[in-house]
PANUTI-260834 format. One record per residue: residue in three letters; x negated, y, z of N, C-alpha, C, O, CB in turn. Coordinates in steps of 0.1 Angstrom, whole numbers, padded with zeros to 4 digits, always signed. Atoms other than C-alpha are relative to their C-alpha. Last residue first. Glycine has a CB too. Example, Ala and Ser with C-alpha at 12.3 -4.5 7.8 and 13.67 -1.06 7.14 Angstrom:
# residues 2
SER+0009-0011+0000-0137-0011+0071+0008+0011+0008+0003+0022+0009-0004+0005-0014/ALA-0009-0012+0000-0123-0045+0078-0009+0012+0000-0019+0012+0007+0010+0000+0012/
***
This chain:
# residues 260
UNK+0006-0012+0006+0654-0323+1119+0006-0005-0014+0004+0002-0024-0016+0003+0002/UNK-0005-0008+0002+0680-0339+1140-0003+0011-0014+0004+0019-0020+0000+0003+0011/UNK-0017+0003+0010+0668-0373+1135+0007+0006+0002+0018+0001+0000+0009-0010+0001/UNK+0009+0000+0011+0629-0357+1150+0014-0010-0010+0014-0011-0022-0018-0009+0003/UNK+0003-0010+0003+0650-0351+1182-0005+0004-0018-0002+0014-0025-0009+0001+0011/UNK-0008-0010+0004+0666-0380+1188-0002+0015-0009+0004+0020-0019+0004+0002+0011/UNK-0004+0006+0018+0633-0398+1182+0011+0006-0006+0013+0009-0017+0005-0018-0002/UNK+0012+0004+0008+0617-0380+1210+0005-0001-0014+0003+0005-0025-0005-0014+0005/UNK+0001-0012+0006+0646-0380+1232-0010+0003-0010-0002+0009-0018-0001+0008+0009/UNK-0014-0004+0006+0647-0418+1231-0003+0016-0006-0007+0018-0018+0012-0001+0014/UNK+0000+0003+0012+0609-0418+1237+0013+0004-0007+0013+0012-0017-0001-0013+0000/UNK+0010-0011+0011+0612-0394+1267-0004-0006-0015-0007+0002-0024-0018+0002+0008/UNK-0005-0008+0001+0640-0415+1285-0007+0011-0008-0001+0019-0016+0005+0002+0011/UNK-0005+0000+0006+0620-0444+1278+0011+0012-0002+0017+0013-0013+0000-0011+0002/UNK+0011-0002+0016+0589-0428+1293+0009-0005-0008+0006-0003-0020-0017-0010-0002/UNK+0003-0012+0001+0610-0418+1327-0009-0003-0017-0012+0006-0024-0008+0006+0015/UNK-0013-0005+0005+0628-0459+1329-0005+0018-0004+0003+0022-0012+0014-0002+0015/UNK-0004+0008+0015+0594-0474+1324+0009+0012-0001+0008+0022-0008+0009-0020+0000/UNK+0015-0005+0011+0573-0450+1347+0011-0008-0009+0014-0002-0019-0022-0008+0001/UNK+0001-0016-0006+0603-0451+1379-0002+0002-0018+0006+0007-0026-0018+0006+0014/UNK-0014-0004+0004+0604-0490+1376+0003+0008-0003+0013+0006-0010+0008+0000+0005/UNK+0000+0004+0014+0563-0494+1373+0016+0002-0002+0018+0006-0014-0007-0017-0002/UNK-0014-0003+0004+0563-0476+1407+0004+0000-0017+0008+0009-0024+0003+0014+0007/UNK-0008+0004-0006+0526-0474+1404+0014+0005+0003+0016+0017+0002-0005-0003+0008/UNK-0005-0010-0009+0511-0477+1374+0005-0002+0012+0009-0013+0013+0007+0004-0004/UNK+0007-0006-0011+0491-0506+1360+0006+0006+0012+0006+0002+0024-0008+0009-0006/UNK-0009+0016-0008+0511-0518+1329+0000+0001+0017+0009-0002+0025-0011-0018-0003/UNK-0010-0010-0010+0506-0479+1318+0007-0009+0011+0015-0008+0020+0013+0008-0010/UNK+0006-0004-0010+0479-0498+1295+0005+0011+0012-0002+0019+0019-0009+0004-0006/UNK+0006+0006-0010+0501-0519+1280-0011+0008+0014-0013+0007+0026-0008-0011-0009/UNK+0017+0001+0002+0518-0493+1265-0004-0008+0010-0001-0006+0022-0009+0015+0001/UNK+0010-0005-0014+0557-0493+1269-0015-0007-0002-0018-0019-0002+0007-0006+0017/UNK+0015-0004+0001+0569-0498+1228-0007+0008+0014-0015+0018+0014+0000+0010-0012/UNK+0007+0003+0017+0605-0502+1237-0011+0006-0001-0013+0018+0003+0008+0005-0013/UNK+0020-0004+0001+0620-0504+1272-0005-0002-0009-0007-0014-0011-0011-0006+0007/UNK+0014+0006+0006+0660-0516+1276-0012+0008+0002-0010+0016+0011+0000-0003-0014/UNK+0011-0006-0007+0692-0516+1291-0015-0007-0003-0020-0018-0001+0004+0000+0016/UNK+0012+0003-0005+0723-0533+1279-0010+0012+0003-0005+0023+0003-0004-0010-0009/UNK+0003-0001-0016+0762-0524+1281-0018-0003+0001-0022-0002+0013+0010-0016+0010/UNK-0005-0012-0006+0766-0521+1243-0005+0004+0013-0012+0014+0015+0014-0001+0001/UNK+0011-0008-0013+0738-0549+1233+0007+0015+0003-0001+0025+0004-0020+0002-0006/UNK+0000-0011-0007+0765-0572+1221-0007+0006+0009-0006+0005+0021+0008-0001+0003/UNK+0009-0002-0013+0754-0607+1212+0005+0017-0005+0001+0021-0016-0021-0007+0001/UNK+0006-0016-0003+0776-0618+1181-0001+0002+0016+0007-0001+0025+0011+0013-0008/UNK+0002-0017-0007+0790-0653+1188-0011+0011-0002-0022+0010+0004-0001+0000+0015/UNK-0006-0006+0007+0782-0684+1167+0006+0014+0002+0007+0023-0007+0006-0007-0002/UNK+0011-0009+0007+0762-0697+1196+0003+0010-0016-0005+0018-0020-0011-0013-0004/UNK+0004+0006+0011+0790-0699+1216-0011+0000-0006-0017+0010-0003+0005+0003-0006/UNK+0001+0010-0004+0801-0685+1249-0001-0011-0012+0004-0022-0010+0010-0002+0009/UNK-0014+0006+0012+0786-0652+1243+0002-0014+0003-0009-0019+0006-0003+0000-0019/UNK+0005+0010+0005+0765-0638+1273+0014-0006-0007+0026-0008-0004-0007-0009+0012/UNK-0003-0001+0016+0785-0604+1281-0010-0011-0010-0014-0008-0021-0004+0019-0006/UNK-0019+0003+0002+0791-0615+1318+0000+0002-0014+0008-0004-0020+0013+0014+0010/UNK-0007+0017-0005+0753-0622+1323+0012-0001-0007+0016-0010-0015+0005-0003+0019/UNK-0009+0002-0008+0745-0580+1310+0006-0019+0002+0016-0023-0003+0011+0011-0007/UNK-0016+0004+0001+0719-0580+1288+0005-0003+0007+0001-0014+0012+0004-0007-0007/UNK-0013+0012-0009+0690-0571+1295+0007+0005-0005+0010+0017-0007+0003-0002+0016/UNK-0016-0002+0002+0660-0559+1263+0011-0008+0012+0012-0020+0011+0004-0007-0016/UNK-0009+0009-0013+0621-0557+1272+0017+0009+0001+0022+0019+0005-0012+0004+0021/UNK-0012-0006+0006+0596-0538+1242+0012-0014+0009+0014-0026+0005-0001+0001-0022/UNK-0012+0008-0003+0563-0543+1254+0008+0007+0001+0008+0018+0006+0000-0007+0010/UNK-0016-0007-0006+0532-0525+1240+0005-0014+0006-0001-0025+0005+0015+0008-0014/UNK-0001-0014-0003+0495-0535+1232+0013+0006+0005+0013+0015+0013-0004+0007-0011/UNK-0012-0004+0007+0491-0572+1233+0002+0019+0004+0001+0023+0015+0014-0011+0006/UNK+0001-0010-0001+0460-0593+1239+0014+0007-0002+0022+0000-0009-0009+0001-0007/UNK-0005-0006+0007+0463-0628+1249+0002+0014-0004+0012+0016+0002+0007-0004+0000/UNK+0009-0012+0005+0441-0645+1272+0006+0005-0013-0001+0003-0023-0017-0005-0002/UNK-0002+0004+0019+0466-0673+1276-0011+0007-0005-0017+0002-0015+0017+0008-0011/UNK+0008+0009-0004+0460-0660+1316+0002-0012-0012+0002-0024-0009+0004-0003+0016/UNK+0014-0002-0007+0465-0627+1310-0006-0014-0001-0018-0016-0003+0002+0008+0016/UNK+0011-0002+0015+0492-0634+1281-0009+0005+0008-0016+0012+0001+0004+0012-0013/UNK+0001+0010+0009+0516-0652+1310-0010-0001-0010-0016-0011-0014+0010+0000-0007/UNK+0008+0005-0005+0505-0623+1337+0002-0015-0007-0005-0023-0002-0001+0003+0013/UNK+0017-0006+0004+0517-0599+1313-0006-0010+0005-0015-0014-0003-0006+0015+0009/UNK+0011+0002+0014+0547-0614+1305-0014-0001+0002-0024-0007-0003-0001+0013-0010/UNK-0002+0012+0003+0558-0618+1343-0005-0001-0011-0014-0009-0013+0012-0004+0002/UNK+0010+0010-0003+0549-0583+1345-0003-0015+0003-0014-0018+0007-0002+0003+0008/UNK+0010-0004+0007+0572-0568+1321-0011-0010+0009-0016-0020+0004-0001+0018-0001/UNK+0002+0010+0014+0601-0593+1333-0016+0002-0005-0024-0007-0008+0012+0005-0015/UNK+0005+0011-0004+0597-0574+1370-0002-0011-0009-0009-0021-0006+0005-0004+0010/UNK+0014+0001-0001+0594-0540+1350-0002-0012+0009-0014-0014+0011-0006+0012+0005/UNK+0006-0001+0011+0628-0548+1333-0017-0002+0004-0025-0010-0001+0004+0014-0006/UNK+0000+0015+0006+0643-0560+1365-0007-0003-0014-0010-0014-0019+0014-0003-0001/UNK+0010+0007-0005+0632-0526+1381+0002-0010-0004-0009-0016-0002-0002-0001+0011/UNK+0017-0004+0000+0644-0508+1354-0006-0007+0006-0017-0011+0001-0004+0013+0005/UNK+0008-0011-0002+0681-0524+1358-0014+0003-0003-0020-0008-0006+0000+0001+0011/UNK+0004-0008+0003+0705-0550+1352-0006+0014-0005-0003+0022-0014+0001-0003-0001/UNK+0004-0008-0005+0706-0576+1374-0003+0009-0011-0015+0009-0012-0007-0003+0008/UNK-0008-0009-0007+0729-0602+1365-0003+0016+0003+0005+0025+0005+0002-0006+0012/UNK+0000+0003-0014+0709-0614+1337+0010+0007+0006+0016+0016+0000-0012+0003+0006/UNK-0014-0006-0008+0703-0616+1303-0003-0005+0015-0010-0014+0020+0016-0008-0006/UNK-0007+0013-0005+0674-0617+1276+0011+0003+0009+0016+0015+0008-0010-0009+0008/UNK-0015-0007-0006+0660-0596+1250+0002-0015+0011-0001-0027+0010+0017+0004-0016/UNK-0008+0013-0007+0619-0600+1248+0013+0004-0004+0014+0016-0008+0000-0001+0017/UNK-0014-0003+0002+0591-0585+1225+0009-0009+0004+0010-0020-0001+0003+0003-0013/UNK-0009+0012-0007+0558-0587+1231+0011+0002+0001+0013+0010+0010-0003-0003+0012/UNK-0006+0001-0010+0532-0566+1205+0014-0012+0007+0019-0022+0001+0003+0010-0003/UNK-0013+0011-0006+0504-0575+1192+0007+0010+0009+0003+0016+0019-0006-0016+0009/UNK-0006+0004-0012+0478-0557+1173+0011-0006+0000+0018-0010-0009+0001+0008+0007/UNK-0010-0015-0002+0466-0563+1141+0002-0002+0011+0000-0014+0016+0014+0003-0008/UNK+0002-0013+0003+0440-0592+1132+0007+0012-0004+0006+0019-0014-0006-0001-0006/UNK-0008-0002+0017+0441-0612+1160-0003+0012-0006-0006+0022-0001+0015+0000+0000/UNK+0002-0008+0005+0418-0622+1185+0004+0001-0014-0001-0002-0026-0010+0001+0003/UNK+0003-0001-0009+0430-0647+1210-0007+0015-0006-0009+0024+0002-0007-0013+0005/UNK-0012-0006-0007+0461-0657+1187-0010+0009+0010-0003+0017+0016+0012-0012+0008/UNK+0005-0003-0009+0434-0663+1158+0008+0005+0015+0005+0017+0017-0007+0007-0004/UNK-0001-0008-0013+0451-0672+1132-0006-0004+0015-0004-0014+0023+0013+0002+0001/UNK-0003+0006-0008+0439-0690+1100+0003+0008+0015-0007+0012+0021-0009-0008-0002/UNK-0001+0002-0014+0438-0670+1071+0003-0011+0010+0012-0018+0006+0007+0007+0002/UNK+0002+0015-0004+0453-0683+1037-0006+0003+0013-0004-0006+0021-0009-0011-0012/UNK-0013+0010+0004+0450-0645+1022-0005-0010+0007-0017-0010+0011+0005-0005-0016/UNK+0010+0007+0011+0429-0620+1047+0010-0012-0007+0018-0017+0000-0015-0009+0007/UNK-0007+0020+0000+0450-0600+1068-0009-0003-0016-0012+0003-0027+0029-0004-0003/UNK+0010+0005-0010+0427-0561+1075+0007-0014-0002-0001-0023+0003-0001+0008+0017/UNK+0015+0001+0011+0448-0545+1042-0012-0006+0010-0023-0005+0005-0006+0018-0009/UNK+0003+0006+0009+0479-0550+1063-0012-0008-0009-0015-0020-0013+0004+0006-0005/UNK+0004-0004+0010+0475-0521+1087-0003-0014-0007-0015-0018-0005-0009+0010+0001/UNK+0013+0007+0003+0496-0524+1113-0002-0001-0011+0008-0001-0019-0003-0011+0004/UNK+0007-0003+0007+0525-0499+1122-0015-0003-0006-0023+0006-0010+0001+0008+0003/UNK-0006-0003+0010+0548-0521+1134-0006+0012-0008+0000+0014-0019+0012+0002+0003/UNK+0001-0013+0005+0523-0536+1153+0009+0005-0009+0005+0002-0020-0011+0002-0006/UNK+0010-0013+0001+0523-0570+1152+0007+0009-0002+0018+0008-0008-0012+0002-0011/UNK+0006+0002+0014+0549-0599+1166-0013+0013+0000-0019+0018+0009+0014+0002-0014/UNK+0012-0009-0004+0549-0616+1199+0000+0002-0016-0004-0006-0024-0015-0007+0009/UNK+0013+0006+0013+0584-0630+1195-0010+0010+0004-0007+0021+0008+0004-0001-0020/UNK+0016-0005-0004+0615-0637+1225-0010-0001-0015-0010-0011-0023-0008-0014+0015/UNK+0008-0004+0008+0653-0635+1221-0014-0001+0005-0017+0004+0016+0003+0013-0004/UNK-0006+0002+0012+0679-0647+1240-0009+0001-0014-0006-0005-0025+0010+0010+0001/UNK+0000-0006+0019+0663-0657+1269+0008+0000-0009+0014-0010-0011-0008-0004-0008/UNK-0013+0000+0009+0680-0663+1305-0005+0005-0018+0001+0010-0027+0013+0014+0008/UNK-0005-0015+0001+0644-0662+1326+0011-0006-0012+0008-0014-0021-0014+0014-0006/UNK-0014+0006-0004+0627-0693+1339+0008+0013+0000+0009+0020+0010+0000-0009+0015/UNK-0012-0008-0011+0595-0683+1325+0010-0004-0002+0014-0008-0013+0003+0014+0000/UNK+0006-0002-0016+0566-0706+1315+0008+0006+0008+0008+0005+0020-0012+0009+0001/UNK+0005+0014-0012+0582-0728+1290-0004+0006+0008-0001+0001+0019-0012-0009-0003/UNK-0007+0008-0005+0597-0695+1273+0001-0014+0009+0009-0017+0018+0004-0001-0009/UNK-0009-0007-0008+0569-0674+1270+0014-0012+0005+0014-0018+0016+0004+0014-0011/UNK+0011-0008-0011+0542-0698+1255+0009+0005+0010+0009-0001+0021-0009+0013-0005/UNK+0004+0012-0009+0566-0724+1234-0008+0009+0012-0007+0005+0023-0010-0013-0009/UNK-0009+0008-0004+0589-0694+1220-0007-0010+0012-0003-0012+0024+0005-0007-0013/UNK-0003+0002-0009+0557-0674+1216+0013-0003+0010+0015+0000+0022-0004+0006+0001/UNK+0009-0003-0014+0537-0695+1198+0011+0007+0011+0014+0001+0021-0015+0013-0004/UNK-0004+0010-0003+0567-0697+1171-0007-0007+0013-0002-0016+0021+0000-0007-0012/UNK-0016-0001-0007+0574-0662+1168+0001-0016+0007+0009-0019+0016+0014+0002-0015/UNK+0000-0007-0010+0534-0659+1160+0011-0002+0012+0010-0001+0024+0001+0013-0006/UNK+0003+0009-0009+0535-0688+1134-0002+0004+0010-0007-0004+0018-0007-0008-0001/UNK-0008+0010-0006+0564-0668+1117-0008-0010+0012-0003-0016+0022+0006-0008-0013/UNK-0007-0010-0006+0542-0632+1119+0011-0017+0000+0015-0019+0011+0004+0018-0010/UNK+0005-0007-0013+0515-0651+1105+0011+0004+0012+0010+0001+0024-0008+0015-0004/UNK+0005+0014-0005+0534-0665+1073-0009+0002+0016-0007-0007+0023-0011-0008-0014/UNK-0014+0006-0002+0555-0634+1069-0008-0012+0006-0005-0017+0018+0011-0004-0016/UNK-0005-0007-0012+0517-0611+1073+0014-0010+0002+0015-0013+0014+0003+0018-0002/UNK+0007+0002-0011+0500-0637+1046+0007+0003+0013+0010-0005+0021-0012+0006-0002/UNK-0006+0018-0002+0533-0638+1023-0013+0002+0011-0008+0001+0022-0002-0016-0018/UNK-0013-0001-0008+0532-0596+1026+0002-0013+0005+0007-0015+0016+0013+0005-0007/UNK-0002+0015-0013+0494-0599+1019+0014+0000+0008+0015-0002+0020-0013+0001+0015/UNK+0001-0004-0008+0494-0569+0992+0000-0002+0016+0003+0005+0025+0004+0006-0004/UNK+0012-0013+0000+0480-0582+0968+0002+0001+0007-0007-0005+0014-0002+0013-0007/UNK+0016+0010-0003+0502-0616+0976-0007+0011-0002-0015+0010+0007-0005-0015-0012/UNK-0002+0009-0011+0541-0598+0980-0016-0009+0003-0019-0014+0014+0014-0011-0004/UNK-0005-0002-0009+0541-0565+0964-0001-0013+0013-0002-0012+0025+0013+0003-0006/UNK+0009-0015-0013+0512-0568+0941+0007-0002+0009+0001-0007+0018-0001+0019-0004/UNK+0011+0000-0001+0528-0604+0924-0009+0011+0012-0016+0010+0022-0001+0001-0012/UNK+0005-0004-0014+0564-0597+0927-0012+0001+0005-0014+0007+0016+0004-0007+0008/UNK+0001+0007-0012+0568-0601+0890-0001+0007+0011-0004+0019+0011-0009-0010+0001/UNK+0013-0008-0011+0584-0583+0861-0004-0013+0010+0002-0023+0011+0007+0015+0012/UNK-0001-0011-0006+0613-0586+0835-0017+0008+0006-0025+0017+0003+0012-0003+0011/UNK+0008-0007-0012+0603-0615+0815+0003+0010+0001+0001+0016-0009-0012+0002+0001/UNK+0009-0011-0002+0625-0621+0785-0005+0001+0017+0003+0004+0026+0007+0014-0005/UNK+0014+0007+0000+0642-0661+0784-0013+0016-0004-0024+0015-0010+0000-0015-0017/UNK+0006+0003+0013+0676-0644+0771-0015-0008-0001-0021-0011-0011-0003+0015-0007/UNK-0007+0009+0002+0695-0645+0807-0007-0005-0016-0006-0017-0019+0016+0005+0001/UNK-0014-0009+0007+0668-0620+0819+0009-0018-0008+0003-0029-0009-0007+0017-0018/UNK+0000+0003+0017+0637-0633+0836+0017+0000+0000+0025-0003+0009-0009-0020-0007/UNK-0016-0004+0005+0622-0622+0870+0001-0002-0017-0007+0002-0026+0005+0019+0005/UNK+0000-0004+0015+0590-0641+0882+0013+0005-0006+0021-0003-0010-0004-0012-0009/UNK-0012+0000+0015+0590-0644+0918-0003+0004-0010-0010+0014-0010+0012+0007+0001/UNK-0005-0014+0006+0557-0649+0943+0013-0005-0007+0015-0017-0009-0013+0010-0011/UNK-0011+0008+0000+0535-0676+0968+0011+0011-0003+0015+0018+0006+0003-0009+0014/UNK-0006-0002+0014+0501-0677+0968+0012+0001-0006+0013-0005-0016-0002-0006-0005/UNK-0007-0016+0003+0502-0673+1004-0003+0004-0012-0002+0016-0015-0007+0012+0009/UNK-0016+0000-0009+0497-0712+1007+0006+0016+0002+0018+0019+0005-0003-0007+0019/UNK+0003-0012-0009+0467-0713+0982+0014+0003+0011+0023+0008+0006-0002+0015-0010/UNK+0007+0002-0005+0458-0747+0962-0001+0016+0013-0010+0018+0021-0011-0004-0012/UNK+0004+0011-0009+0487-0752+0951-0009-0002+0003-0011-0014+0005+0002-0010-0001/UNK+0011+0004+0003+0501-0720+0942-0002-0013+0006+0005-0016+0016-0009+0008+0004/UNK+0008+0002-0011+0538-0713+0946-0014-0008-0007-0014-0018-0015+0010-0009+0013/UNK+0007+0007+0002+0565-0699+0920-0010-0005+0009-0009+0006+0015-0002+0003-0009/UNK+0010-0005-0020+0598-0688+0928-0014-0010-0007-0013-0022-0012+0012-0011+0026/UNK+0008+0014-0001+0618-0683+0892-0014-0002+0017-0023+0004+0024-0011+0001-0018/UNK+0011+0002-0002+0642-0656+0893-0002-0008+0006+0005-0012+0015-0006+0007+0004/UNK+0003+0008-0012+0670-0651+0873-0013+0001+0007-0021+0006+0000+0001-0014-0004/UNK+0011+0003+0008+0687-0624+0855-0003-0013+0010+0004-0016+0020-0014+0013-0003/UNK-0002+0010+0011+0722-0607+0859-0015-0006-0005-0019-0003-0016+0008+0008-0013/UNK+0002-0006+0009+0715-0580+0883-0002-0009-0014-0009-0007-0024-0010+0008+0004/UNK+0006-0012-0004+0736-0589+0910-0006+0008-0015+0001+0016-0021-0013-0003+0010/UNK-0009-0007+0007+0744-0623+0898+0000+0016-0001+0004+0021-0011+0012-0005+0005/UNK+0002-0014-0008+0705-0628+0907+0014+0001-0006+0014+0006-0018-0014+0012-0004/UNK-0007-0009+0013+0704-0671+0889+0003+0013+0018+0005+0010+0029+0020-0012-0012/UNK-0016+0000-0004+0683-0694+0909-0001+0016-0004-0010+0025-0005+0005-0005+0018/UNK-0003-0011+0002+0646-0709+0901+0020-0001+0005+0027-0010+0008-0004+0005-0018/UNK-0018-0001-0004+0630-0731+0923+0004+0008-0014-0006+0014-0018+0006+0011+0017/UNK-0012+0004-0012+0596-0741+0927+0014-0007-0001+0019-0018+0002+0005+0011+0006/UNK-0011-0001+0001+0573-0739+0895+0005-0005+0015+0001-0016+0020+0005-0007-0013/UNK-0014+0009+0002+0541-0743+0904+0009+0005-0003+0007+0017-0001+0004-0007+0009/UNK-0016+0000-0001+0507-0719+0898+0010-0013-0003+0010-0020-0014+0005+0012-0010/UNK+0000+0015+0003+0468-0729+0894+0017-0001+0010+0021-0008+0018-0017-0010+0008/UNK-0005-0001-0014+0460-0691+0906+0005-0019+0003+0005-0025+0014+0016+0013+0001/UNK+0006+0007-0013+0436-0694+0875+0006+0001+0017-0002+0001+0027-0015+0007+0000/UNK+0004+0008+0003+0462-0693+0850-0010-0002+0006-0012-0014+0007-0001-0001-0009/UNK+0007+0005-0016+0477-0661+0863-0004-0018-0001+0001-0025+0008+0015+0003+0016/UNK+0000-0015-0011+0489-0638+0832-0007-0009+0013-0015-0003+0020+0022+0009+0005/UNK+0007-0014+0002+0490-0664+0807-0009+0009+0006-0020+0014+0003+0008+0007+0000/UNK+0016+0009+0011+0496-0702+0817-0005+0017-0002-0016+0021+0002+0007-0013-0023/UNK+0011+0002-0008+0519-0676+0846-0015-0008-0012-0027-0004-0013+0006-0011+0012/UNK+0000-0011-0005+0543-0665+0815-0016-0002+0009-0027+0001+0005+0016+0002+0009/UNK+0006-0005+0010+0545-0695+0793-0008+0011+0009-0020+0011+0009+0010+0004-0013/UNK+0009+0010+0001+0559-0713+0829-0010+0010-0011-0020+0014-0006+0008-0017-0006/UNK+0006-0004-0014+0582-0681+0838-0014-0008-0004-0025-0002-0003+0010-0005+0016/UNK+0004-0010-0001+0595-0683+0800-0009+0004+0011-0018+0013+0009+0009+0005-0002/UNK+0011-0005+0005+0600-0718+0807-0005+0012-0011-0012+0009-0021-0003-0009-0004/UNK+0010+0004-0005+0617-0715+0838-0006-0003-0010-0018-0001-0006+0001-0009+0007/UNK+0011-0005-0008+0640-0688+0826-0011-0008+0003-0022-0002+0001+0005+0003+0012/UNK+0009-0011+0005+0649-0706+0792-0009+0006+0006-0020+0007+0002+0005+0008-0003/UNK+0010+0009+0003+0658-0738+0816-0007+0009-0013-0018+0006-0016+0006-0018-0004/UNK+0012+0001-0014+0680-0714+0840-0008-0007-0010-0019-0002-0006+0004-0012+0017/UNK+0005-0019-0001+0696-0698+0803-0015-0005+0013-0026-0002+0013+0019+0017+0012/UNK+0007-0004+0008+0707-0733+0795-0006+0013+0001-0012+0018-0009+0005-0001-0008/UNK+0007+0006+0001+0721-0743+0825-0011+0000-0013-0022-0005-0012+0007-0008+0001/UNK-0006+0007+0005+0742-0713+0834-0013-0011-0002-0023-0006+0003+0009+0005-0010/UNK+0011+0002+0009+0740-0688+0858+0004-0012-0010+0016-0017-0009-0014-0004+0008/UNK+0009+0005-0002+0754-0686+0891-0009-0008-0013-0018-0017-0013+0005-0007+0009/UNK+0011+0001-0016+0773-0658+0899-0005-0012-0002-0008-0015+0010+0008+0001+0017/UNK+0003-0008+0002+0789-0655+0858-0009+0003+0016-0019+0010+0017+0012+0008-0005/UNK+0011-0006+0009+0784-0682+0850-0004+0011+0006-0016+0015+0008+0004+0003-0015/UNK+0014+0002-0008+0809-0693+0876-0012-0001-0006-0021-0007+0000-0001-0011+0007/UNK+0007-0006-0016+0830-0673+0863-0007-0005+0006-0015+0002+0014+0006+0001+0010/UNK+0004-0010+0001+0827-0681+0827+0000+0004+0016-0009+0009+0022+0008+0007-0010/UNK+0019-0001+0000+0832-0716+0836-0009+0012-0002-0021+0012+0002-0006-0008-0013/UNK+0010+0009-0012+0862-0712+0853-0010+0000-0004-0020+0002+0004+0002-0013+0004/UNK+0001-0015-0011+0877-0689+0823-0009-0007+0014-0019-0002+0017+0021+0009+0007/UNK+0012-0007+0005+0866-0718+0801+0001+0008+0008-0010+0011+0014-0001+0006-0013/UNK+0016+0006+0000+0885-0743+0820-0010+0009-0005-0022+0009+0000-0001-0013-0010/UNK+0007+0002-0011+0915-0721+0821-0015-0006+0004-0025-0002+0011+0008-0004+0005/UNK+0002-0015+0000+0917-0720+0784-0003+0004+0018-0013+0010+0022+0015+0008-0008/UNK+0011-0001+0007+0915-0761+0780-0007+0019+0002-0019+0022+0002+0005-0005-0018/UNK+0006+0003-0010+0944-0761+0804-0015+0002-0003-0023+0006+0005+0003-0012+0003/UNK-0003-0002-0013+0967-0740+0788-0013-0002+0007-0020+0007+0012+0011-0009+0004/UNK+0006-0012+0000+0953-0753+0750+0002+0006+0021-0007+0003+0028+0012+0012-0015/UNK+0016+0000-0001+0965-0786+0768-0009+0007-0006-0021+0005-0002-0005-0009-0004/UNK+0005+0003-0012+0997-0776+0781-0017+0001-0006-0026+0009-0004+0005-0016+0008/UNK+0001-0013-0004+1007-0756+0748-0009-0004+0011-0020+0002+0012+0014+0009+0004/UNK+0012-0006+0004+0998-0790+0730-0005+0012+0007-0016+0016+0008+0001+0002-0015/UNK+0013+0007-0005+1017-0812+0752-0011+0012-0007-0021+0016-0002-0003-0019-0006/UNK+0007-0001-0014+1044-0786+0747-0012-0003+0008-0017+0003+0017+0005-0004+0005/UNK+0008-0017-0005+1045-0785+0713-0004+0000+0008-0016+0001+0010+0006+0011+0002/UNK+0008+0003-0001+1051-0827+0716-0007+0017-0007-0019+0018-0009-0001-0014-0004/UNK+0007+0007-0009+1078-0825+0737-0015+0000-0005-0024-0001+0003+0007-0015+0003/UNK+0001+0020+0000+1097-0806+0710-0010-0003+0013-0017+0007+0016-0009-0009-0019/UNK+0014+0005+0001+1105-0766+0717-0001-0015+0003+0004-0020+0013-0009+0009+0010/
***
């Protein structure tokens, strides 16, 4: 074989790898002509179907998953206007997110439920001198949606779902009574915030199993907790006793109903 077969074998060679490279990364991220079909298919799409929401284009990015893309679009005059348009590698509309995420105020409750987490970082955490790992006041996990109004403004003093207060943090001590001396350290943070909140759900972690990174997984093997204790049980007395006897009755509880 002459020197100048070879150049040619090389550069078919190389020319044929190059395609297989581009086919793969077609293949998880789309290609440039397909993304600029999706976005104006998505564009044709909204002028249509939601021409008075007074829709943007965002983003789009390619679903290797199910091979299509979706386009993120956001209102500008509504801040929980804010959905996907799914479009196939051909410039066909699949569907949108429309009911699931703005009918049904999921972007209101995400957008609530982040400036909730972010209240009570600065509320809870500035006031107590406690090892946190975790702290957010969010709602109800069984709140009812269809009471969030879109674009809302929150009310932390009267909101509309309940609240609950949700800690993990660490310490040496961990026991019931260290749970119910956290619980009332909340309470008397959101008494005097005037904050309402219906449960508290209080996680320790063991000091010695504090990760020495932030890139460390937190291990709640050894911990000890209280989930959904009713504010109004805040009261009792021998609040150590009442936590640790109503979480031993939840547990069983749930065990029970994941047997059936």
């Amino acid at each position: 074989m002459n020197l100048k077969m070879k150049k040619i074998l090389a550069g078919a060679l190389g020319f044929g790898l190059i395609i297989l490279l581009l086919l793969f990364v077609n293949s998880f991220a789309g290609n440039p002509v397909s993304n600029a079909l999706a976005k104006k298919a998505a564009q044709q799409y909204i002028d249509t179907k939601y021409s008075d929401l007074n829709l943007k284009i965002e983003k789009s990015n390619y679903n290797f998953k199910f091979s299509s893309y979706f386009v993120f679009v956001q209102s500008g005059t509504s801040e929980d206007t804010a959905f996907s348009i799914y479009v196939d590698s051909y410039g066909n509309v699949i569907r949108d997110d429309y009911e699931y995420k703005v009918a049904n105020n999921f972007t209101t409750f995400r957008r609530l439920d982040e400036e909730l987490r972010e209240i009570a970082k600065d509320m809870i955490g500035g006031e107590l001198d406690y090892d946190f790992d975790h702290i957010s006041l969010p709602f109800v996990k069984e709140g009812d949606s269809t009471k969030l109004e879109r674009d809302m403004t929150l009310d932390i003093h009267n909101p509309p779902l309940p609240l609950t207060i949700d800690v993990t943090l660490f310490s040496h001590d961990v026991s019931f009574s260290k749970i119910a001396e956290v619980a009332k350290a909340l309470e008397a943070v959101l008494h005097e915030r005037d904050i309402p909140v219906r449960e508290y759900s209080i996680r320790i972690l063991p000091l010695s199993d504090k990760p020495q990174s932030e890139n460390q997984a937190v291990s709640w093997v050894n911990s000890l907790s209280v989930s959904y204790f009713p504010t109004e049980r805040m009261g009792e007395a021998n609040l150590p006793q009442v936590m640790e006897q109503f979480e031993t009755g939840r547990v069983a509880e749930v065990n029970a109903k994941d047997k059936k």
